[in-house]
PARO-456125 format. One record per residue: x negated, z, y of N, C-alpha, C in turn. Coordinates in steps of 0.02 Angstrom, whole numbers, plus 50000, padded with zeros to 5 digits. Example, Ala and Ser with C-alpha at 12.3 -4.5 7.8 and 13.67 -1.06 7.14 Angstrom:
REM residues 2
+-------+-------+-------+-------+-------+-------+-------+-------+-------+
:   n_u :   n_w :   n_v :  ca_u :  ca_w :  ca_v :   c_u :   c_w :   c_v :
+-------+-------+-------+-------+-------+-------+-------+-------+-------+
: 49340 : 50390 : 49716 : 49385 : 50390 : 49775 : 49340 : 50390 : 49835 :
: 49358 : 50354 : 49888 : 49316 : 50357 : 49947 : 49355 : 50394 : 50002 :
+-------+-------+-------+-------+-------+-------+-------+-------+-------+
END
This chain:
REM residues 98
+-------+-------+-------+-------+-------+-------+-------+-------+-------+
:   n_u :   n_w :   n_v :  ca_u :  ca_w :  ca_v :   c_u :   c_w :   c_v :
+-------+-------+-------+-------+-------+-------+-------+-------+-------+
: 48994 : 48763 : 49389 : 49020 : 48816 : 49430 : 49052 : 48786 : 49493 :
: 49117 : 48817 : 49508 : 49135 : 48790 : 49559 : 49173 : 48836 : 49602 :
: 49172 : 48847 : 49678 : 49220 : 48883 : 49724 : 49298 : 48901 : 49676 :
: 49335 : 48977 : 49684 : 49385 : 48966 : 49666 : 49427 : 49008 : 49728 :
: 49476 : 49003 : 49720 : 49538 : 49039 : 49777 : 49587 : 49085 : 49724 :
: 49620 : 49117 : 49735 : 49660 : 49146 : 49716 : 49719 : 49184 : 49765 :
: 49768 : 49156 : 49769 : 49813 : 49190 : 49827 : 49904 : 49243 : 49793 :
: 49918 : 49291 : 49782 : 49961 : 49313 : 49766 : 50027 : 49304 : 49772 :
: 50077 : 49286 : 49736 : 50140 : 49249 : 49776 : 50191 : 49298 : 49751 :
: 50189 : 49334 : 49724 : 50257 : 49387 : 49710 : 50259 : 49448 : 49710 :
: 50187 : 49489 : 49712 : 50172 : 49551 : 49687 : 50081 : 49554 : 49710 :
: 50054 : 49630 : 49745 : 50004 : 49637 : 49742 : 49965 : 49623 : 49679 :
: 49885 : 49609 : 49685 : 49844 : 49603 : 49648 : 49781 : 49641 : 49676 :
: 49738 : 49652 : 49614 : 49665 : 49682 : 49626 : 49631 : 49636 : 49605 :
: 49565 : 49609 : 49649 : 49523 : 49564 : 49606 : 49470 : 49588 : 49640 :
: 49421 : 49590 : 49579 : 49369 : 49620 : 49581 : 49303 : 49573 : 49563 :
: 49284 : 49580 : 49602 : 49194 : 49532 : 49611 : 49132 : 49565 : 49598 :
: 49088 : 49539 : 49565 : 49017 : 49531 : 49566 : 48989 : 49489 : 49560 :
: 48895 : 49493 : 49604 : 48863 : 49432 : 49614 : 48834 : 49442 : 49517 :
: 48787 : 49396 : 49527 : 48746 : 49385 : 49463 : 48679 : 49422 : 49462 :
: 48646 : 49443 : 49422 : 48584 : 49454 : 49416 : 48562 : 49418 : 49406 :
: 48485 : 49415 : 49383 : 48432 : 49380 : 49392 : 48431 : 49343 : 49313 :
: 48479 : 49362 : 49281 : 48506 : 49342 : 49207 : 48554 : 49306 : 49200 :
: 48574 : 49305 : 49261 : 48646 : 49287 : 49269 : 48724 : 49327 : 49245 :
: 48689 : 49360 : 49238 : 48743 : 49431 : 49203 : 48772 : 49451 : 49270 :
: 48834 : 49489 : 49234 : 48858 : 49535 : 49309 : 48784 : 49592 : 49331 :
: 48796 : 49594 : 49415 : 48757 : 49637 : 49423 : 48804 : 49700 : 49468 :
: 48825 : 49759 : 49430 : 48868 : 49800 : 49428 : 48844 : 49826 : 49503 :
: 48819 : 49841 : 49518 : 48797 : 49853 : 49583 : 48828 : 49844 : 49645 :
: 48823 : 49773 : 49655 : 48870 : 49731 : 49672 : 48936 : 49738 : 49676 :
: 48987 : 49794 : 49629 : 49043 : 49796 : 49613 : 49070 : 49791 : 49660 :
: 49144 : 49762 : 49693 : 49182 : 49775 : 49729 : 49277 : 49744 : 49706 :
: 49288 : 49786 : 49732 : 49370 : 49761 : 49699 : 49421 : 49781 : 49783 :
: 49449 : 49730 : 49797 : 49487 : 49693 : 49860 : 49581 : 49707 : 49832 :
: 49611 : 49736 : 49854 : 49684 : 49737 : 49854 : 49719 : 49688 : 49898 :
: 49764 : 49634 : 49851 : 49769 : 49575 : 49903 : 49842 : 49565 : 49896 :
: 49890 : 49593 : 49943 : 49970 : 49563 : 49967 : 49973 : 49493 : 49961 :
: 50037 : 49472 : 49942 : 50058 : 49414 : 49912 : 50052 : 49383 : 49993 :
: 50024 : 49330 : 49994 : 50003 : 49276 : 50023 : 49947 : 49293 : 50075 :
: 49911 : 49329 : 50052 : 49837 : 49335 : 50086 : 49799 : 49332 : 50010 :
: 49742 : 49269 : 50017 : 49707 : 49250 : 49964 : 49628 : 49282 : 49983 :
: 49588 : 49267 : 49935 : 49523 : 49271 : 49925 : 49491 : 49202 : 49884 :
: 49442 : 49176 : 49936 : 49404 : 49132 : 49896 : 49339 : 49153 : 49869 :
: 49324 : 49129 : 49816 : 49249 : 49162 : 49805 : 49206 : 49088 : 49779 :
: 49138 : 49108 : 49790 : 49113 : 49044 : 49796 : 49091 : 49051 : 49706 :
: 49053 : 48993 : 49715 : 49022 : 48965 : 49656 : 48953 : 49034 : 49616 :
: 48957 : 49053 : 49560 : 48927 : 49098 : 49513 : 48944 : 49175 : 49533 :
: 49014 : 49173 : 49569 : 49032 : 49261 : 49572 : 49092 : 49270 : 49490 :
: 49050 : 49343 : 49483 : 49087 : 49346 : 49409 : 49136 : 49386 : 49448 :
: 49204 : 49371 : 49419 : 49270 : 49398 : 49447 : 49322 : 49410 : 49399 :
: 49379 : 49455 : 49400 : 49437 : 49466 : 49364 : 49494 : 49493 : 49399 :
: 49560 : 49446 : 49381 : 49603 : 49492 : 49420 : 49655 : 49540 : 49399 :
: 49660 : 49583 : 49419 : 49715 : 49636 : 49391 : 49770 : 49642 : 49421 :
: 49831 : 49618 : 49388 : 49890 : 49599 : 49418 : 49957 : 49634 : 49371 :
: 49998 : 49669 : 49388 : 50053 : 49685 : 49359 : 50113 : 49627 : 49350 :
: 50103 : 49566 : 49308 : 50138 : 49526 : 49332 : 50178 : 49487 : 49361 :
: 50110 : 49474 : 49418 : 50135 : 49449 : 49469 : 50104 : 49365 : 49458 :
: 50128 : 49318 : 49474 : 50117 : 49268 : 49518 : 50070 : 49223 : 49548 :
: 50021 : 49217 : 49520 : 49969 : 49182 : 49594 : 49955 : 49131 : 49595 :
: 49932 : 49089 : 49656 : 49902 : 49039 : 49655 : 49841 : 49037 : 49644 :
: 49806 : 48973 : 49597 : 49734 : 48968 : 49593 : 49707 : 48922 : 49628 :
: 49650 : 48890 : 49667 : 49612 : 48846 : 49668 : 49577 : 48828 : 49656 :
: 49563 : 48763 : 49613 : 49467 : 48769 : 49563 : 49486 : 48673 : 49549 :
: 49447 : 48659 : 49524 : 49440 : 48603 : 49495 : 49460 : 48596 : 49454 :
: 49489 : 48537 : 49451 : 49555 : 48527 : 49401 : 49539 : 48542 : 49312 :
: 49463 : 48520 : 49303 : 49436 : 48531 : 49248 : 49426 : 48586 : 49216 :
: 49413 : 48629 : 49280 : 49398 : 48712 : 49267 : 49449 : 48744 : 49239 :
: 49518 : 48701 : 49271 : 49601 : 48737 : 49254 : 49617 : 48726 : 49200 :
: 49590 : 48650 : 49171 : 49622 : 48634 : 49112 : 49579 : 48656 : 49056 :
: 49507 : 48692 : 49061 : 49464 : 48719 : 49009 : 49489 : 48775 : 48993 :
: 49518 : 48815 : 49059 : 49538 : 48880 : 49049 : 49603 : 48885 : 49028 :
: 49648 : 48851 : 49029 : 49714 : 48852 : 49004 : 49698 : 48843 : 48940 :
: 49663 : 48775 : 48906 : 49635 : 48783 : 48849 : 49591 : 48823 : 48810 :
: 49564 : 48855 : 48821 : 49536 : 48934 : 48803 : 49595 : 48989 : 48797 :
: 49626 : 48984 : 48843 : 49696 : 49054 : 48826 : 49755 : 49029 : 48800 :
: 49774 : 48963 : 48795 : 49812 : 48960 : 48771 : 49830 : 48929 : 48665 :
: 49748 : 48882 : 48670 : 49724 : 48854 : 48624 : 49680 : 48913 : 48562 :
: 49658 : 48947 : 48616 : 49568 : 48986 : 48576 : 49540 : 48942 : 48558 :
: 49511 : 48881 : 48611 : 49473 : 48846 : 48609 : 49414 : 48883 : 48655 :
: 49352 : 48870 : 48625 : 49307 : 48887 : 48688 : 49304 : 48871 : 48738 :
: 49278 : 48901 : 48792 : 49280 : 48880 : 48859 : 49217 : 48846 : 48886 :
: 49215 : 48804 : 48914 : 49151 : 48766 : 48926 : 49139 : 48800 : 48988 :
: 49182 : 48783 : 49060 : 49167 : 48796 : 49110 : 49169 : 48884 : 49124 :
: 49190 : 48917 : 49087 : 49202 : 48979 : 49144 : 49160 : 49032 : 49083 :
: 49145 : 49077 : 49097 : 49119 : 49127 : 49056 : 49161 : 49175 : 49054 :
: 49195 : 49201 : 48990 : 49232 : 49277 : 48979 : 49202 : 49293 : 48941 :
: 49196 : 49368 : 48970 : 49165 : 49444 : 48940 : 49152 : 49491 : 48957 :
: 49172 : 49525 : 48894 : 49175 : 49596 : 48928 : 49115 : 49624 : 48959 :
: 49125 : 49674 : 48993 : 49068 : 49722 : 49031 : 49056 : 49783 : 49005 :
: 48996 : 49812 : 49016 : 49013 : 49885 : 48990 : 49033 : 49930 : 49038 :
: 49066 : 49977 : 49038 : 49110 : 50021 : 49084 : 49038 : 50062 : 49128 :
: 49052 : 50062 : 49192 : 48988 : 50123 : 49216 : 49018 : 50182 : 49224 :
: 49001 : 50244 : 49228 : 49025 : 50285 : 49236 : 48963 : 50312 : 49306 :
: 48998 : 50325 : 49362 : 48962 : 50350 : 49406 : 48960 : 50438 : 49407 :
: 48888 : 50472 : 49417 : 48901 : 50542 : 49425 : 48923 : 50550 : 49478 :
: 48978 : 50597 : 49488 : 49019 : 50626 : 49532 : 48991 : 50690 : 49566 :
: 48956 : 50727 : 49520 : 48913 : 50808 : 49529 : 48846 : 50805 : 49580 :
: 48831 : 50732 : 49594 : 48778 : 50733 : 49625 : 48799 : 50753 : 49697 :
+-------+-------+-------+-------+-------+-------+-------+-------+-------+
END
């Protein structure tokens, strides 16, 4: 696990964070999602589960070079990924009526 950055260079982005549980799973709780203008970044440290939602746009990453080249190889190969964990979540639905 390692610190990553992410900074927007052409087009807004949403990236959305959670810490870990005690499983290491997302812990939904935690949820938060940050709207970030092209050249104001977000770093997040080491074991935050994160995703970004981008209309393609642009961004810069920062991570370890190893981390970049596992993950390029995972999306571009469908090789597994050693360093990073992808997966899905299950959707929460919050009551609204309360």
């Amino acid at each position: 696990m390692t610190q990553q950055a992410v900074v927007p260079l052409t087009k807004e982005i949403v990236q959305v964070l959670c810490l870990s549980d005690v499983n290491q799973r997302p812990d939904l709780s935690t949820l938060r999602a940050y709207r970030l203008s092209p050249g104001v970044g977000i770093c997040m440290r080491a074991g935050v589960w994160h995703a970004t939602r981008a209309d393609d746009a642009t961004c810069l990453m920062l991570t370890r070079r190893s981390t970049t080249e596992d993950l390029i190889d995972h999306l571009v190969n469908d090789r597994p990924a050693k360093e990073s964990t992808i997966s899905e979540i299950t959707p929460v639905h919050l009551d609204t009526d309360g």
